[in-house]
C-alpha positions in Angstrom: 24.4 49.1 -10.2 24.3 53.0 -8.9 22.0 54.0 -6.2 18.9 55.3 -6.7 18.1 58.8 -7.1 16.3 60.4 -4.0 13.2 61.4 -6.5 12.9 57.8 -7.4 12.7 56.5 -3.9 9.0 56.0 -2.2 7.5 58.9 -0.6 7.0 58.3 2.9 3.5 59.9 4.7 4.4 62.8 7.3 2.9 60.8 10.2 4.3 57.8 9.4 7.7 59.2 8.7 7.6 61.0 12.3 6.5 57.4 13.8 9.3 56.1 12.5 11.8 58.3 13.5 10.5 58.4 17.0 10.6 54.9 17.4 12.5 53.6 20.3 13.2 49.2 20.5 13.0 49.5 24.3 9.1 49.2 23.6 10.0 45.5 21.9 8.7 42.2 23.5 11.6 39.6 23.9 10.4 36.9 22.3 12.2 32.9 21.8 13.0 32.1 18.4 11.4 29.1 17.5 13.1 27.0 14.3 10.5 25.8 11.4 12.7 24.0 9.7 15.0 21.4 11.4 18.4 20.2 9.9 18.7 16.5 8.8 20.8 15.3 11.0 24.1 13.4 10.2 22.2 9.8 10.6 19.8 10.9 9.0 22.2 12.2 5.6 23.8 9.1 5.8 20.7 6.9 5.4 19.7 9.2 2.6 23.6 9.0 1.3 23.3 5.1 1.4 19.7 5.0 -0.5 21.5 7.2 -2.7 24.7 4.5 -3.6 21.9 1.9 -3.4 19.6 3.2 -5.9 22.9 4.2 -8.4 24.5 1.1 -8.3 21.3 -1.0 -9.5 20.4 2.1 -12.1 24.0 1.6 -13.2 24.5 -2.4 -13.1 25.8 -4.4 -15.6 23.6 -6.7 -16.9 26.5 -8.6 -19.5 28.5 -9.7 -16.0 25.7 -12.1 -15.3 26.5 -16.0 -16.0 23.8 -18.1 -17.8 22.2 -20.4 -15.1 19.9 -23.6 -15.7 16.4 -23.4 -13.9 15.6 -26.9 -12.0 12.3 -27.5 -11.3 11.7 -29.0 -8.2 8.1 -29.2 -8.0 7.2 -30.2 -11.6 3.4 -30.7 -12.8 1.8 -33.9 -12.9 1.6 -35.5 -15.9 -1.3 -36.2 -18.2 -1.8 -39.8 -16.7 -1.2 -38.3 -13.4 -4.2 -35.9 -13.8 -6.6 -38.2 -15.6 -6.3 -40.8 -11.9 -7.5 -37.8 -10.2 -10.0 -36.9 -12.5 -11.5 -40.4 -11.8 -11.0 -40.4 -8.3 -12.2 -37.5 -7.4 -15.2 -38.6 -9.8 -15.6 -41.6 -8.0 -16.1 -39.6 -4.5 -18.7 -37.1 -6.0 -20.9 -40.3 -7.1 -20.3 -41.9 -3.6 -21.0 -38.5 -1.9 -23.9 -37.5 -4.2 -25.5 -40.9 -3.9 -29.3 -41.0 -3.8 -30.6 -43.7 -1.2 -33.9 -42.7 -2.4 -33.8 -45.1 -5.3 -33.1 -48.6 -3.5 -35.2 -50.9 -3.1 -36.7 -52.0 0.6 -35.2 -55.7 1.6 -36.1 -58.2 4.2 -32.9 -59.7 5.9 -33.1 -63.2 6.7 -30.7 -64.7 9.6 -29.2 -67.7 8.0 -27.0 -68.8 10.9 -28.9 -67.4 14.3 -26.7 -67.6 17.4 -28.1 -69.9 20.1 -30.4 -68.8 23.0 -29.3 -68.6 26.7 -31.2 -72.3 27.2 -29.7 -74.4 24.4 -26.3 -73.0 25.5 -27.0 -73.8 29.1 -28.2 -77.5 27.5 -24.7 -77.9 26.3 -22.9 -76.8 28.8 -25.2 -79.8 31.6 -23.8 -82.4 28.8 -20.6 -81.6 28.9 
């Protein structure tokens, strides 16, 4: 690539041009640099290296080295007899919980066998 030629180049204004010249960097503010963007550091490329393996070795598993394996149940469902006790039972308590007392019928209770009174007991004991 050759330079370009000085006709090509921009054209600088006078005033500018003079500014530019006459510029001196003592007129500079020292200023502290102040970093935007912070390096990973090495703990922290070595989580992302281990994410990396991690995530490659399932994309790249084999899935023919697995063995066949039986499922045991261990907490099988009832069976249909099973179900159809509960059914009833849990029928059984809705009628006993749902029960209208509305619908009996008002009875007198009659004392067949009445204890004895505080005088006939203090008869017996006088006899004795």
């Amino acid at each position: 690539m050759s330079s370009p030629k000085l006709q090509d180049l921009p054209k600088v204004a006078v005033d500018l041009k003079s500014q530019l010249e006459g510029f001196s960097t003592d007129q500079l503010k020292n200023t502290e640099t102040q970093e935007k963007v912070v390096l990973p550091t090495a703990e922290d490329v070595a989580t992302e290296k281990s994410q990396q393996n991690l995530i490659h070795g399932i994309e790249g598993f084999d899935a023919t080295k697995l063995k066949h394996a039986q499922t045991q149940e261990k907490n099988p469902l009832p069976d249909k007899d099973a179900i159809e006790q509960e059914k009833q039972q849990k029928n059984f308590i809705d009628v006993i919980e749902n029960f209208d007392s509305s619908k009996l019928k008002h009875t007198e209770t009659q004392e067949k066998n009445p204890l004895p009174t505080k005088e006939i007991i203090e008869t017996e004991k006088q006899a004795a």
